[in-house]
N, CA, C and O atoms as a GROMACS GRO file, in nm:
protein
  576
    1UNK      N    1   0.084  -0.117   0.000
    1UNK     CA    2   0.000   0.000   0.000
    1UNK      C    3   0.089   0.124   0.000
    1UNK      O    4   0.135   0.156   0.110
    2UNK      N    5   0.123   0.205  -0.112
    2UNK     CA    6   0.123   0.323  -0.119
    2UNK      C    7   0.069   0.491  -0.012
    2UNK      O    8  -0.028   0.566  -0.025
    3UNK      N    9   0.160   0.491   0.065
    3UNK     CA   10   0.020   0.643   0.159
    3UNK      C   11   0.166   0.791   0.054
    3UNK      O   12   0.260   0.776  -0.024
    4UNK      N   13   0.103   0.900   0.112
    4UNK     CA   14   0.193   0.988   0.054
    4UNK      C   15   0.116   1.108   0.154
    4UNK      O   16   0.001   1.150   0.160
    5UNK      N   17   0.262   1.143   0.240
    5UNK     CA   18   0.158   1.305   0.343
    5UNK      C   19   0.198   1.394   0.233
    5UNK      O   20   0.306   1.423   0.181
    6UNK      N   21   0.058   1.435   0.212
    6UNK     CA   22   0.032   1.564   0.163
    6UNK      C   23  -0.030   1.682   0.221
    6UNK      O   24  -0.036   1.780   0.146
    7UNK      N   25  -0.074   1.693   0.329
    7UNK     CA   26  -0.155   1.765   0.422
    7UNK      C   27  -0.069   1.741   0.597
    7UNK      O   28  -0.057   1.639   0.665
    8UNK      N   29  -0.028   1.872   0.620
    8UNK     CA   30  -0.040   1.900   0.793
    8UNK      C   31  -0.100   2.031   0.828
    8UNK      O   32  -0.068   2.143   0.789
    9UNK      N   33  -0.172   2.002   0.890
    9UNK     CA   34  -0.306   2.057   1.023
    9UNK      C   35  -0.219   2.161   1.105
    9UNK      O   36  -0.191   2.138   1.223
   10UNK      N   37  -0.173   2.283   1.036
   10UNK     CA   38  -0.076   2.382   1.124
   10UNK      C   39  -0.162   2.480   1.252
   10UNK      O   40  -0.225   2.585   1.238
   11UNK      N   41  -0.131   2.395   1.387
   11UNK     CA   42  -0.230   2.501   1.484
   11UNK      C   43  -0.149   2.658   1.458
   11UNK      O   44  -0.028   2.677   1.450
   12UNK      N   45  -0.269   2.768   1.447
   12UNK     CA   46  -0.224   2.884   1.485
   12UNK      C   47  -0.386   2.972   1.509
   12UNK      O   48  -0.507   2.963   1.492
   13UNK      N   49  -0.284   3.052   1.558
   13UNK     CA   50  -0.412   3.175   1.638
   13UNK      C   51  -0.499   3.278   1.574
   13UNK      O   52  -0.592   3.342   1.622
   14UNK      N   53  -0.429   3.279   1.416
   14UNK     CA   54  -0.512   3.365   1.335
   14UNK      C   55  -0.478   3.332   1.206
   14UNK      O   56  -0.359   3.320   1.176
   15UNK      N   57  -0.571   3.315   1.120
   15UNK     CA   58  -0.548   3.234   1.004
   15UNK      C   59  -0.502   3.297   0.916
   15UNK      O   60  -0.421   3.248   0.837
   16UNK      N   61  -0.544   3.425   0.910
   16UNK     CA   62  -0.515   3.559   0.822
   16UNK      C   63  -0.365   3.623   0.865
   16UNK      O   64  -0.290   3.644   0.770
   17UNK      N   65  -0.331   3.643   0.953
   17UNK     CA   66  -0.195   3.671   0.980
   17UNK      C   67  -0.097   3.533   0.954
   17UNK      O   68   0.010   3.568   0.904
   18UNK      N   69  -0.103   3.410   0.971
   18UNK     CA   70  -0.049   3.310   0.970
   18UNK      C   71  -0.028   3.293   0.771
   18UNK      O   72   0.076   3.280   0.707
   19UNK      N   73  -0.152   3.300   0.728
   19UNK     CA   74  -0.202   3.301   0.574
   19UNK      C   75  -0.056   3.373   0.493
   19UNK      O   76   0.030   3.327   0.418
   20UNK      N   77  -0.084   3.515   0.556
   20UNK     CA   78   0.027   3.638   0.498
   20UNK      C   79   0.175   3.621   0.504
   20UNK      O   80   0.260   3.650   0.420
   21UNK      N   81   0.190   3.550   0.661
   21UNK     CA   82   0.326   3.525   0.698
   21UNK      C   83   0.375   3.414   0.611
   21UNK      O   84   0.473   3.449   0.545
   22UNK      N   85   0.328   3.263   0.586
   22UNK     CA   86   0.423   3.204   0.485
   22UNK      C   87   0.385   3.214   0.362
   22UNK      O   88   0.446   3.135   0.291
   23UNK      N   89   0.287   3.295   0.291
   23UNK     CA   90   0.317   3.332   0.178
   23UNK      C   91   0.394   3.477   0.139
   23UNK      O   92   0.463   3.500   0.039
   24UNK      N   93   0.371   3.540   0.215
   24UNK     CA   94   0.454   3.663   0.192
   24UNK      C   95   0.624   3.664   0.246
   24UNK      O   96   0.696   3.752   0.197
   25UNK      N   97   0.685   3.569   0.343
   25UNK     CA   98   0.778   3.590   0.375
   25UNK      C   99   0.825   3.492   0.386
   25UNK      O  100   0.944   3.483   0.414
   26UNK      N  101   0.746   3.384   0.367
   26UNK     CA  102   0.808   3.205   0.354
   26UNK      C  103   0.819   3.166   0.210
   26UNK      O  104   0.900   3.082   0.170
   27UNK      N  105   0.690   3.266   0.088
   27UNK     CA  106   0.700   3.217  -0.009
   27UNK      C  107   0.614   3.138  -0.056
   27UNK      O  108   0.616   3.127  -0.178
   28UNK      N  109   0.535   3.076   0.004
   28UNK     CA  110   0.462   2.959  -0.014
   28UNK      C  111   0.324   2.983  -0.056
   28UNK      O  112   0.254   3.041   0.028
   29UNK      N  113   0.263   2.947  -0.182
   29UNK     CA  114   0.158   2.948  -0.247
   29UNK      C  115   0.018   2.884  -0.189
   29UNK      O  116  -0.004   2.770  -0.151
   30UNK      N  117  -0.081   3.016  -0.197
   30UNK     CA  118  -0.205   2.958  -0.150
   30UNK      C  119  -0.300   2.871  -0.220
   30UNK      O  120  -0.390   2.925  -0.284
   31UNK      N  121  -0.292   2.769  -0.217
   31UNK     CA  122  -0.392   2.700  -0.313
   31UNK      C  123  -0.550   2.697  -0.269
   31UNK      O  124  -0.623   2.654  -0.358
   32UNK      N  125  -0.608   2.730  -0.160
   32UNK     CA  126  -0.736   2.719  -0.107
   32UNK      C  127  -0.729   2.809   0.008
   32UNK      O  128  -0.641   2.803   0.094
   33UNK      N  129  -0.863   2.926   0.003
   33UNK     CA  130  -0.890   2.985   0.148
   33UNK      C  131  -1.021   2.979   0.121
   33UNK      O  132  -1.051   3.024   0.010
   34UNK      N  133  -1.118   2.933   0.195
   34UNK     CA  134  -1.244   2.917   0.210
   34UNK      C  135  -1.295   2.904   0.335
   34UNK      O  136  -1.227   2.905   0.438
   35UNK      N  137  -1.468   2.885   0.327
   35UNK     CA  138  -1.510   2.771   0.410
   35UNK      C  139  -1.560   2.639   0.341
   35UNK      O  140  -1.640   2.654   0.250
   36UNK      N  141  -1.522   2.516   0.373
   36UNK     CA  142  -1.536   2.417   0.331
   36UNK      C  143  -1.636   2.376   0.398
   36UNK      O  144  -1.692   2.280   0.346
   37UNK      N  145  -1.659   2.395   0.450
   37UNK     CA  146  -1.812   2.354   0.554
   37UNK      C  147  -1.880   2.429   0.616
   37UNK      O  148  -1.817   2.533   0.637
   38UNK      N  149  -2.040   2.432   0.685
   38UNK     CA  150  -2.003   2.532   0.718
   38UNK      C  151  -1.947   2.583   0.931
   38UNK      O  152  -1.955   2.530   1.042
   39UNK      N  153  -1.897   2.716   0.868
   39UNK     CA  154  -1.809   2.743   1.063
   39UNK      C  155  -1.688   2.666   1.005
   39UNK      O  156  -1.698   2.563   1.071
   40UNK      N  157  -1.574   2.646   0.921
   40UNK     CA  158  -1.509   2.597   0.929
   40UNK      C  159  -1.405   2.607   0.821
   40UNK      O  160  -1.412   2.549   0.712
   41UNK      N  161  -1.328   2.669   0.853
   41UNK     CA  162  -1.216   2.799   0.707
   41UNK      C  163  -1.103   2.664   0.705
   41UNK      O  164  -1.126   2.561   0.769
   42UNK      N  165  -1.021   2.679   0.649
   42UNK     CA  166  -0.937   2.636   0.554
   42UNK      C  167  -0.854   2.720   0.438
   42UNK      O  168  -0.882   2.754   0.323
   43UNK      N  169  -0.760   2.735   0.507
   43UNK     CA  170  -0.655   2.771   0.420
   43UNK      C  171  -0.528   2.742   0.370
   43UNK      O  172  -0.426   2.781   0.428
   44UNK      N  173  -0.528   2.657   0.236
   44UNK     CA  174  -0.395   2.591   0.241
   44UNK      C  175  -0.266   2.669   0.115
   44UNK      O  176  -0.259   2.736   0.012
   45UNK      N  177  -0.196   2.607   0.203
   45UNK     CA  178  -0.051   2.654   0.157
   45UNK      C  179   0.055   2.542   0.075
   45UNK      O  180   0.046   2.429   0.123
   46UNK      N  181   0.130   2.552  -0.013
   46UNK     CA  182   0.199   2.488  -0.051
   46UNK      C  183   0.360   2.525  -0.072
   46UNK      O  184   0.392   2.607  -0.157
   47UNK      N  185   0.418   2.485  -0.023
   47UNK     CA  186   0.616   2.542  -0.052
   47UNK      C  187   0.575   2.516  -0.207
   47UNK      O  188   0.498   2.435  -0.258
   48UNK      N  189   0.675   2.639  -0.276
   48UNK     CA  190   0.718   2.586  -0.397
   48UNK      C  191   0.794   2.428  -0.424
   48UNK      O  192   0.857   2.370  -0.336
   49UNK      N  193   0.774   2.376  -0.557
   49UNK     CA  194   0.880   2.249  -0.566
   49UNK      C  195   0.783   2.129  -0.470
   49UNK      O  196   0.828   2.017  -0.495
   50UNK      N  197   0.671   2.122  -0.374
   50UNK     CA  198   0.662   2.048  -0.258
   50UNK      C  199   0.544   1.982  -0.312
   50UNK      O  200   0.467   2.022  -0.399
   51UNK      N  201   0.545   1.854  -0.232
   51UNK     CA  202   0.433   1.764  -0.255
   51UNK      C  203   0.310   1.720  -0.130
   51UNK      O  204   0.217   1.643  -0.107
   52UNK      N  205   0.423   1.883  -0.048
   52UNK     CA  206   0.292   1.868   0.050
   52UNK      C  207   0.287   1.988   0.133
   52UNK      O  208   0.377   2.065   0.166
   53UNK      N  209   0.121   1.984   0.169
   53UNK     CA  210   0.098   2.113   0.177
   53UNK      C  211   0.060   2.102   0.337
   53UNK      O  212   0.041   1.999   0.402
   54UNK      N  213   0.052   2.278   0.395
   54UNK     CA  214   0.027   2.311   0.496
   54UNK      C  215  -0.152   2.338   0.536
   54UNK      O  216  -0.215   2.392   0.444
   55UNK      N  217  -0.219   2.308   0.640
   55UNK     CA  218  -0.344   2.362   0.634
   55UNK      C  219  -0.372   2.471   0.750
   55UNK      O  220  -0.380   2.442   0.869
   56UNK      N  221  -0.379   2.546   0.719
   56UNK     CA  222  -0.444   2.680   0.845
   56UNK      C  223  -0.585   2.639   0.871
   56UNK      O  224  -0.644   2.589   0.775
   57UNK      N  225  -0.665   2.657   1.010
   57UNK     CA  226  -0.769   2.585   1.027
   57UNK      C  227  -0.827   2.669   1.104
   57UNK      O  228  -0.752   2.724   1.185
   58UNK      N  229  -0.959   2.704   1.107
   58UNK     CA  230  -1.052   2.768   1.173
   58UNK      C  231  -1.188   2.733   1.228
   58UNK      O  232  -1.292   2.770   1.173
   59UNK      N  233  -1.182   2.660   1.339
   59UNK     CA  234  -1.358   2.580   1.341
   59UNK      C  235  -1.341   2.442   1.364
   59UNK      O  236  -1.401   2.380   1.452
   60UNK      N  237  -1.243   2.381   1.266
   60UNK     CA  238  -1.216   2.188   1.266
   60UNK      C  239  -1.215   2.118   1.346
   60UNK      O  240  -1.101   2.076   1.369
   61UNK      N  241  -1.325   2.058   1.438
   61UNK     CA  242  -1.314   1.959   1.499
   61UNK      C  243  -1.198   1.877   1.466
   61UNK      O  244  -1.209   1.842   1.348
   62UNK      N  245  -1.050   1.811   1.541
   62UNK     CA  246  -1.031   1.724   1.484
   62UNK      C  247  -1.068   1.614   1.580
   62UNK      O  248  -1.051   1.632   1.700
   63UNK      N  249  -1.123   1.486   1.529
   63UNK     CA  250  -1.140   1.397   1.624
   63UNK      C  251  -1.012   1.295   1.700
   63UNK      O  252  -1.031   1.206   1.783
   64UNK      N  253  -0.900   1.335   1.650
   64UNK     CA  254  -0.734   1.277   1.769
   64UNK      C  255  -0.757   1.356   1.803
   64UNK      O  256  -0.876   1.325   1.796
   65UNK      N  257  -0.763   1.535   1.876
   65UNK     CA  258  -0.668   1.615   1.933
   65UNK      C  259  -0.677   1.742   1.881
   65UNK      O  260  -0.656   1.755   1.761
   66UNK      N  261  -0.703   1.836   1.947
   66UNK     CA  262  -0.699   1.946   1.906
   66UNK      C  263  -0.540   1.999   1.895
   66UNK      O  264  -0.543   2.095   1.973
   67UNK      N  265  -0.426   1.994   1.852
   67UNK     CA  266  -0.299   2.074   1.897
   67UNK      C  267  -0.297   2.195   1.923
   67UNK      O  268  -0.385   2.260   1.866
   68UNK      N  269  -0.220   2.256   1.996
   68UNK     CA  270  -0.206   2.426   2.041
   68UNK      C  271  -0.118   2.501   1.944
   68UNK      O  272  -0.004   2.466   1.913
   69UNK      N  273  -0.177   2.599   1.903
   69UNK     CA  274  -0.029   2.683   1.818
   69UNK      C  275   0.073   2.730   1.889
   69UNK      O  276   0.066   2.804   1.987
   70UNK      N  277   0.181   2.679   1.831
   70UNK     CA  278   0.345   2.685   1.887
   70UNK      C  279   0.389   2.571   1.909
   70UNK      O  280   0.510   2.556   1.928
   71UNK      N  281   0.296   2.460   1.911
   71UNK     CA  282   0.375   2.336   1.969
   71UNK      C  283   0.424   2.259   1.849
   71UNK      O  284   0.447   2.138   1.846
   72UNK      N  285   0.433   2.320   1.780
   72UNK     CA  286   0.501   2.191   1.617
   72UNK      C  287   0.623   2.268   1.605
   72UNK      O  288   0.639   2.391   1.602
   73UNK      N  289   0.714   2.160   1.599
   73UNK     CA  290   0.801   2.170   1.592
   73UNK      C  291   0.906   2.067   1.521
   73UNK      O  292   0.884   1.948   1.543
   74UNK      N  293   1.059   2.112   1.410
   74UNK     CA  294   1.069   2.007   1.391
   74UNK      C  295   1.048   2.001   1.226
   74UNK      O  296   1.126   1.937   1.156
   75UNK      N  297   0.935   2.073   1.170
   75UNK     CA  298   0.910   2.080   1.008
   75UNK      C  299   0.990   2.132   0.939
   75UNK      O  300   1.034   2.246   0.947
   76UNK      N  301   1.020   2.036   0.854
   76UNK     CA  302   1.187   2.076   0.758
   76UNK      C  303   1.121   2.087   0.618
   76UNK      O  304   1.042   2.004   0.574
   77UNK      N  305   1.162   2.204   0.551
   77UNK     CA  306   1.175   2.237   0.393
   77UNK      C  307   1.343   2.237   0.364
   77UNK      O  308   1.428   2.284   0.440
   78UNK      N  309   1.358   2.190   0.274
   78UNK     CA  310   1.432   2.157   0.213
   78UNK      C  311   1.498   2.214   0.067
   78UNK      O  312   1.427   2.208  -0.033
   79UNK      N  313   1.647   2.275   0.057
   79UNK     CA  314   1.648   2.386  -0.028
   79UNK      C  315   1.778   2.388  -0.135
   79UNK      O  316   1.886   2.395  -0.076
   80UNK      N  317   1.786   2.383  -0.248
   80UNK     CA  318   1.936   2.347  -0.272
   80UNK      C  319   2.016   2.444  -0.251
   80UNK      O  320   2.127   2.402  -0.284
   81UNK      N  321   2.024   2.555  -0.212
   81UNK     CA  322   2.158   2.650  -0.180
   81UNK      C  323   2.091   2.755  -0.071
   81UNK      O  324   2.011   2.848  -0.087
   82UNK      N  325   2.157   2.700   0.050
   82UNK     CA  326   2.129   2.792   0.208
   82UNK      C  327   2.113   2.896   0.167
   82UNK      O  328   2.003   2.950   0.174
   83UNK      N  329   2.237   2.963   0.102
   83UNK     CA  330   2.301   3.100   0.118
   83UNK      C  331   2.204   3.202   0.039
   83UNK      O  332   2.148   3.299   0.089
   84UNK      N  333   2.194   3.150  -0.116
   84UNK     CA  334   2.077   3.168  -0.156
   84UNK      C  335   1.917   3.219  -0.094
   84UNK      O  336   1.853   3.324  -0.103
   85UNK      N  337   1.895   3.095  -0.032
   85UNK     CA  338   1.755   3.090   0.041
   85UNK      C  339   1.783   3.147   0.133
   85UNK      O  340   1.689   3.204   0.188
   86UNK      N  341   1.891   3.159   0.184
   86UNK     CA  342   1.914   3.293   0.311
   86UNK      C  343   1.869   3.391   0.269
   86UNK      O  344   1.766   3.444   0.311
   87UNK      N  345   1.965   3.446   0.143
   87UNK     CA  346   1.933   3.618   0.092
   87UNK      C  347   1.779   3.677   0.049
   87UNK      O  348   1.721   3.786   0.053
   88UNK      N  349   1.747   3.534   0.005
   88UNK     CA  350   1.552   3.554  -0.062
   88UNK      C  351   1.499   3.561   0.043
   88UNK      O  352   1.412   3.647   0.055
   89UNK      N  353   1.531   3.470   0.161
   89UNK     CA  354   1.431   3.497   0.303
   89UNK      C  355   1.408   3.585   0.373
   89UNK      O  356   1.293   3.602   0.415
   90UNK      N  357   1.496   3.656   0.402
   90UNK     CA  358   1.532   3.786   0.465
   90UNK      C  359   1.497   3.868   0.412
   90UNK      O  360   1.464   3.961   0.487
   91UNK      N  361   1.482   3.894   0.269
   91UNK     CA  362   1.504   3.981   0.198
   91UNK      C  363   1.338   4.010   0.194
   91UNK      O  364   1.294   4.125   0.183
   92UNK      N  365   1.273   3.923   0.202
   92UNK     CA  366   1.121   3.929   0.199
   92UNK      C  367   1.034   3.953   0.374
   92UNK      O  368   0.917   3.940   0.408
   93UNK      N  369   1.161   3.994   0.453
   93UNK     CA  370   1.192   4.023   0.642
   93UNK      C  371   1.158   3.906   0.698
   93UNK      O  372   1.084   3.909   0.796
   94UNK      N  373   1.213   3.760   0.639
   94UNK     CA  374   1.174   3.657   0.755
   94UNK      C  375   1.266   3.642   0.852
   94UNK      O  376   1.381   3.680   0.831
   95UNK      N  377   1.238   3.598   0.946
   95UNK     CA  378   1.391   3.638   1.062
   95UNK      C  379   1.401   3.507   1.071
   95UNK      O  380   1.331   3.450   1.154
   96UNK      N  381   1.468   3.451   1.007
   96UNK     CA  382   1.573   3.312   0.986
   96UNK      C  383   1.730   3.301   1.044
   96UNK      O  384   1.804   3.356   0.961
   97UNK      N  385   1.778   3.268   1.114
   97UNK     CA  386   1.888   3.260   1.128
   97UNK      C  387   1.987   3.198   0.950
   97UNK      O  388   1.961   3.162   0.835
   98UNK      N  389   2.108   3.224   1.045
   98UNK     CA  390   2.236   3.207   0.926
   98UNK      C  391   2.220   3.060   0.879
   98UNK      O  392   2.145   2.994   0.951
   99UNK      N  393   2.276   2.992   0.770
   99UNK     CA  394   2.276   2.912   0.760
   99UNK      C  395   2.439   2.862   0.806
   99UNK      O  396   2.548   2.910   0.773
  100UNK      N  397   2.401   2.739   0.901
  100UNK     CA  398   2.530   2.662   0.997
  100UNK      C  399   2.550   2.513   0.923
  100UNK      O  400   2.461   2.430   0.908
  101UNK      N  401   2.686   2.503   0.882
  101UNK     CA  402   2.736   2.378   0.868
  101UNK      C  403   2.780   2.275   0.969
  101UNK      O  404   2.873   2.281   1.050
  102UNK      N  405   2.680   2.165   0.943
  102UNK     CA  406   2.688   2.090   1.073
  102UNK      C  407   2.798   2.017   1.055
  102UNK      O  408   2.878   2.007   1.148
  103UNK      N  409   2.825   1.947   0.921
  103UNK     CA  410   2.903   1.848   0.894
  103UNK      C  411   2.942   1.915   0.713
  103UNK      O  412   2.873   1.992   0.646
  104UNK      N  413   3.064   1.855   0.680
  104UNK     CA  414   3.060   1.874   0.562
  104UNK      C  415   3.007   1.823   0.454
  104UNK      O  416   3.033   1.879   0.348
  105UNK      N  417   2.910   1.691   0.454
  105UNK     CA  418   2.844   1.661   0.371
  105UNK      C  419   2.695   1.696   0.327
  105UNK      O  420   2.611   1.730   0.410
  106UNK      N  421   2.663   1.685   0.182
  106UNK     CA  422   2.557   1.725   0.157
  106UNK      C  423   2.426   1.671   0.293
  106UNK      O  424   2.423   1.565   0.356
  107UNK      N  425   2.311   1.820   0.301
  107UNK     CA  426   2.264   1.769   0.356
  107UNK      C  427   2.298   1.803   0.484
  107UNK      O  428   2.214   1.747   0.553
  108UNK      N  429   2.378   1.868   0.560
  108UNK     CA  430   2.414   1.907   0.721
  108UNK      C  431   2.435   2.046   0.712
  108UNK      O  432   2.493   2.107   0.802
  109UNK      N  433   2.397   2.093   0.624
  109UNK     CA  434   2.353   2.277   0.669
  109UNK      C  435   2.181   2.274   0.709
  109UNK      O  436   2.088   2.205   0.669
  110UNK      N  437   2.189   2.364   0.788
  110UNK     CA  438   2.044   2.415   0.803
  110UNK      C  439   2.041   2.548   0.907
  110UNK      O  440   2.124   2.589   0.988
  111UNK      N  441   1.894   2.600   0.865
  111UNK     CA  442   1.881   2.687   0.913
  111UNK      C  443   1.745   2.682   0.976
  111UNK      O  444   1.686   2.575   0.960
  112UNK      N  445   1.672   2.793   1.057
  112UNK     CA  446   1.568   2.787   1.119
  112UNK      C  447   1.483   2.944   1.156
  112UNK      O  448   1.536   3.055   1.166
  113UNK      N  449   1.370   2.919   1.167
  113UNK     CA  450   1.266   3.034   1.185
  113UNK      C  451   1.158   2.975   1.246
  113UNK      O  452   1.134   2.855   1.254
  114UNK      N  453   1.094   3.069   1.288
  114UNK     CA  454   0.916   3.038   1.377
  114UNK      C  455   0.860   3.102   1.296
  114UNK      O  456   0.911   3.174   1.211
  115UNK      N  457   0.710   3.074   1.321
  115UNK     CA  458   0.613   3.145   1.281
  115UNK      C  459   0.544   3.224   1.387
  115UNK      O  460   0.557   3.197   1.507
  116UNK      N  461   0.451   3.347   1.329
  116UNK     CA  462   0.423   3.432   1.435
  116UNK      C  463   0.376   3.354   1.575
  116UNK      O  464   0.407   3.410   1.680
  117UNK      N  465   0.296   3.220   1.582
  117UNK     CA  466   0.237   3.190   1.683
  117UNK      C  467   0.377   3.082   1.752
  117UNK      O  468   0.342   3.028   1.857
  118UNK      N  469   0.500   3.051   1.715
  118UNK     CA  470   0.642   2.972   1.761
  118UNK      C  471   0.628   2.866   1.736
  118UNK      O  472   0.660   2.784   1.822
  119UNK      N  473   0.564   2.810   1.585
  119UNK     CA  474   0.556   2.702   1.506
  119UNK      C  475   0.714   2.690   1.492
  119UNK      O  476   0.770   2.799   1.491
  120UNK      N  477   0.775   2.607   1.483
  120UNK     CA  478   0.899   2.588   1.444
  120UNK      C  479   0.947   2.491   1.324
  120UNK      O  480   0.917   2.372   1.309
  121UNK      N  481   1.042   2.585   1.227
  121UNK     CA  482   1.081   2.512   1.112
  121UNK      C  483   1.242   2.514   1.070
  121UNK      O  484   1.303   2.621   1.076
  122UNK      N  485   1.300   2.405   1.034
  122UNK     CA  486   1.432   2.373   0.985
  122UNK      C  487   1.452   2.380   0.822
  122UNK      O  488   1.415   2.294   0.742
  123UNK      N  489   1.515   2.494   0.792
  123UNK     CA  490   1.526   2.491   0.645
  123UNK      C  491   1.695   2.384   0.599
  123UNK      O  492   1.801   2.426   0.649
  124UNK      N  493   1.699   2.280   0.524
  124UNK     CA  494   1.850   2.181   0.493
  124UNK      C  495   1.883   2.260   0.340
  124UNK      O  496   1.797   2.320   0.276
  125UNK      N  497   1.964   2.252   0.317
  125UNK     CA  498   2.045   2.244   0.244
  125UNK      C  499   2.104   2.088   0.201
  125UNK      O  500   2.193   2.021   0.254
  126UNK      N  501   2.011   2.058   0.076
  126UNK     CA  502   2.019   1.939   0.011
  126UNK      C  503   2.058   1.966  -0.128
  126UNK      O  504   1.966   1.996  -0.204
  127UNK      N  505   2.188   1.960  -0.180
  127UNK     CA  506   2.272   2.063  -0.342
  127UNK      C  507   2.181   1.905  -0.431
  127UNK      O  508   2.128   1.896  -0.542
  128UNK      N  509   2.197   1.819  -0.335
  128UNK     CA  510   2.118   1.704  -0.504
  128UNK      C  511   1.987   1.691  -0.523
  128UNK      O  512   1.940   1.600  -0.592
  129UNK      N  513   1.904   1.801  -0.451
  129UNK     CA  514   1.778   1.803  -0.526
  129UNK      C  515   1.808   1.887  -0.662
  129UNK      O  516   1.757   1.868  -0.772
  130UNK      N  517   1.904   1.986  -0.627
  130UNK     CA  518   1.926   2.029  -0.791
  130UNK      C  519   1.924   1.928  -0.907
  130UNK      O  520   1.817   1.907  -0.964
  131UNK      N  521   2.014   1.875  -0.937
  131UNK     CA  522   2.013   1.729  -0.990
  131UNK      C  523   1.918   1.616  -0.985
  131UNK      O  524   1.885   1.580  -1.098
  132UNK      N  525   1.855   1.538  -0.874
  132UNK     CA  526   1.726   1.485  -0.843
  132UNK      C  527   1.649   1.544  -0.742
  132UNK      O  528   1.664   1.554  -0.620
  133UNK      N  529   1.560   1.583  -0.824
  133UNK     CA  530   1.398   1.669  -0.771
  133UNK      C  531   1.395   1.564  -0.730
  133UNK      O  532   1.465   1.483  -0.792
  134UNK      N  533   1.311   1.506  -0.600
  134UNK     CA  534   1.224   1.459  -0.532
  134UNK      C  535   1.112   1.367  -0.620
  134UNK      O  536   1.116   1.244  -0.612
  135UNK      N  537   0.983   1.456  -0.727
  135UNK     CA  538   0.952   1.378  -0.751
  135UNK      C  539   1.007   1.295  -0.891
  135UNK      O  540   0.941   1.209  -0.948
  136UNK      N  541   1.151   1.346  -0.934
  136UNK     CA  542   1.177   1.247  -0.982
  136UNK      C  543   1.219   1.106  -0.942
  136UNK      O  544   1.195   1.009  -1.014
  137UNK      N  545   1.269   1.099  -0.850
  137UNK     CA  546   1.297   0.961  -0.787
  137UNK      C  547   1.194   0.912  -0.726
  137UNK      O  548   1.189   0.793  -0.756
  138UNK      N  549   1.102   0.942  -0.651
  138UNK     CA  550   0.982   0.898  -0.594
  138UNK      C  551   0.865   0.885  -0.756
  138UNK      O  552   0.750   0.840  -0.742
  139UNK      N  553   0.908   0.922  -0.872
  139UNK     CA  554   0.860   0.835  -1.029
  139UNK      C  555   0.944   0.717  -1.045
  139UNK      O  556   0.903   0.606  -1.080
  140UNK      N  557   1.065   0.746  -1.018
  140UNK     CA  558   1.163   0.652  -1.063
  140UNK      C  559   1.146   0.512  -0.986
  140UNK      O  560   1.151   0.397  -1.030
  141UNK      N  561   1.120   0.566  -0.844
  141UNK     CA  562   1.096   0.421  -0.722
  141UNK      C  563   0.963   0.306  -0.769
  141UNK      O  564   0.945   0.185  -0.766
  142UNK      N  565   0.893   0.421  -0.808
  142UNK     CA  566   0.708   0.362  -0.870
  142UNK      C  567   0.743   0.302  -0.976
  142UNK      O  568   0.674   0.202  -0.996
  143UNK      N  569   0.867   0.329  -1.096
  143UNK     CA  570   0.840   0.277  -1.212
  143UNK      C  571   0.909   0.112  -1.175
  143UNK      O  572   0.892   0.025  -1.261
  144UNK      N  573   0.978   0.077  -1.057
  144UNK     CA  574   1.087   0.014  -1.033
  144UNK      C  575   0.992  -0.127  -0.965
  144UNK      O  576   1.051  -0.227  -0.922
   0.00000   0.00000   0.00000
């Protein structure tokens, strides 16, 4: 059986400020703001390049668990040149730290930022998605 996450349930405190913040300063494309039901908004987000998206939520019962905004932590995007995605991040006022080399191999830089409500995210530095995109090998694994 095949699963594929495409959807996480991002707690935060205002959907409209949260909405603005990763598309305006994270970058990340809105594919849906509505109500999908009714009492119950939805607004999703997608990273460029990504096969999975963020959901802002307003109203949603979920039946596991409601989570609190600030407590996620831990969500990694993934980027082929730090330094790069440093200068575009900032440059659009996200307050990201530097990008730190953990190790010298591909893959051990990263960097990090919150979101207004202290969602927490790890941006890597991965140089062979340049070369293999993601979903090319995850075609390549399926054709195999």
């Amino acid at each position: 059986m095949d699963m594929s996450l495409e959807v996480i349930l991002l707690p935060v405190t205002d959907v409209d400020r949260a909405k603005e913040f990763y598309r305006d300063k994270v970058g990340f494309h809105v594919d849906l703001d509505g109500e999908v039901m009714e009492g119950v908004r939805i607004c999703q987000l997608t990273p460029p390049g990504s096969g999975c998206s963020i959901a802002l939520v307003d109203g949603l019962q979920v039946p596991t668990g409601a989570p609190q905004p600030g407590t996620y932590h831990g969500m990694q995007l993934c980027v082929t040149d730090a330094k790069a995605a440093y200068e575009e991040l900032t440059s659009r006022g996200l307050d990201v730290s530097e990008p730190v080399e953990f190790a010298p191999q591909d893959g051990a830089t990263f960097m990090y930022f919150k979101d207004p409500d202290g969602n927490g995210w790890a941006i890597q530095e991965y140089k062979r998605r340049e070369t293999e995109p993601l979903h090319q090998v995850l075609a390549q694994q399926a054709a195999q």
